[in-house]
C-alpha positions as CSV (number, residue, x, y, z in Angstrom):
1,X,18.4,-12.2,9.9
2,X,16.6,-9.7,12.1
3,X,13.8,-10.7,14.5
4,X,10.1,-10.4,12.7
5,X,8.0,-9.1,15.5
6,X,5.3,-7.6,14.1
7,X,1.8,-8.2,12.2
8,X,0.7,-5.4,10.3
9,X,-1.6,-4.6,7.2
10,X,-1.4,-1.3,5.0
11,X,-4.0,-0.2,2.7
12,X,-3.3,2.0,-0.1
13,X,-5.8,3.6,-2.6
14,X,-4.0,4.1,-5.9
15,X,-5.1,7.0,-8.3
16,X,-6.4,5.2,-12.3
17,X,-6.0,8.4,-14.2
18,X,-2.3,7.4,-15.3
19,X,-4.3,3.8,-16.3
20,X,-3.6,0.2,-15.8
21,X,0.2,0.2,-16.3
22,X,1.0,2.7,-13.8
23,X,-1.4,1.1,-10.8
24,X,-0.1,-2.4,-11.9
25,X,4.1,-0.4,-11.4
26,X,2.9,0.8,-8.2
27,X,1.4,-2.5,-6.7
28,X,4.5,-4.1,-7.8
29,X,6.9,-1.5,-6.6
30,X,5.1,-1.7,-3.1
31,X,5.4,-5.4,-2.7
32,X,9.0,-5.8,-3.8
33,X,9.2,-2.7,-1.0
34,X,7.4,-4.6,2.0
35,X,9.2,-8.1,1.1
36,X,12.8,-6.5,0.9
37,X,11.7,-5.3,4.6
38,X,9.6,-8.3,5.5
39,X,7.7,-11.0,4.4
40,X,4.8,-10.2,2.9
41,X,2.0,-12.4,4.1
42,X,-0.7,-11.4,0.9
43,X,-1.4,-8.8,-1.2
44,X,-5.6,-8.3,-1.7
45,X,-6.4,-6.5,-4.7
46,X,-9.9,-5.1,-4.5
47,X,-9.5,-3.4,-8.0
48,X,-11.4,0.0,-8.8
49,X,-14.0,1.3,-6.7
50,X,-15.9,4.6,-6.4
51,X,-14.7,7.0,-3.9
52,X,-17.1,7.7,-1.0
53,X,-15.9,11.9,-2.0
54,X,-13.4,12.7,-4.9
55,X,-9.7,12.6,-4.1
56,X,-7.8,15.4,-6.1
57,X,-11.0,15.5,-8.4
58,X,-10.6,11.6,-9.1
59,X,-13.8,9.7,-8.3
60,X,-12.7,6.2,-8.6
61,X,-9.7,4.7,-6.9
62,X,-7.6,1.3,-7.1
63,X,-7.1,-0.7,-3.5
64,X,-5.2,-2.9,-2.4
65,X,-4.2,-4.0,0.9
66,X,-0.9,-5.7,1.9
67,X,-0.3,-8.0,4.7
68,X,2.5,-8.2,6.2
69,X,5.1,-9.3,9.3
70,X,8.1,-7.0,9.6
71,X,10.7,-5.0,12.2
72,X,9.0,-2.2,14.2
73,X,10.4,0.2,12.5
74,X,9.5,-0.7,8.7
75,X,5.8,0.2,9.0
76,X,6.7,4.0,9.8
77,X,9.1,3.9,6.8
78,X,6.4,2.4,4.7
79,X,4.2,5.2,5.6
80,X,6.4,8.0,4.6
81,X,7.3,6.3,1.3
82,X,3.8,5.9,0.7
83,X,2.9,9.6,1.7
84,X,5.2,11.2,-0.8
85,X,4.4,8.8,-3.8
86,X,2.9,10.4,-6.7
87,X,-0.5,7.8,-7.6
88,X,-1.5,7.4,-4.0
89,X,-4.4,9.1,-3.0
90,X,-4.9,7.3,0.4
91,X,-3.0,4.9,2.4
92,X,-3.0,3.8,6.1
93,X,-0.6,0.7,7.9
94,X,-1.9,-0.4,11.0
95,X,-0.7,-3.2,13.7
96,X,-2.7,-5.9,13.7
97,X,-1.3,-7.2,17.3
């Protein structure tokens, strides 16, 4: 197995309009993502909160934030996946080191 270098954390804001089923596929289909790259440390649901502004004219969002240890690489990988997913308003990974 590859070295695990890295702490990071990613938070993602998920859009509710498509309901419950559709934030629960993509908080699943994000965590099966970061452990088939890593190992995922935790996953945090925060659950729905009101946006600070509307997002696509969507005032409440669903967050979560993963924790995770991984390769350098994956976190820029993770980003892109997570920029061109329908259902993500917002999302950021960051190094915790």
């Amino acid at each position: 197995m590859a070295k695990i270098s890295g702490n990071y954390e990613s938070m993602v804001v998920l859009s509710v309009k498509e309901g419950d089923e559709a934030v629960e596929a993509l908080v699943a289909k994000f965590k099966s993502l970061i452990e088939s790259n890593g190992e995922l440390t935790s996953v945090d649901e925060w659950g729905k909160r009101k946006l600070a502004y509307d997002i696509n004219y969507e005032s409440e969002g669903y967050y979560v934030i993963y924790t995770f240890t991984s390769k350098p690489d994956f976190p820029a990988e993770l980003n892109r996946i997570l920029n061109i997913t329908d259902g993500v308003l917002r999302s950021i990974v960051i190094s915790k080191d």
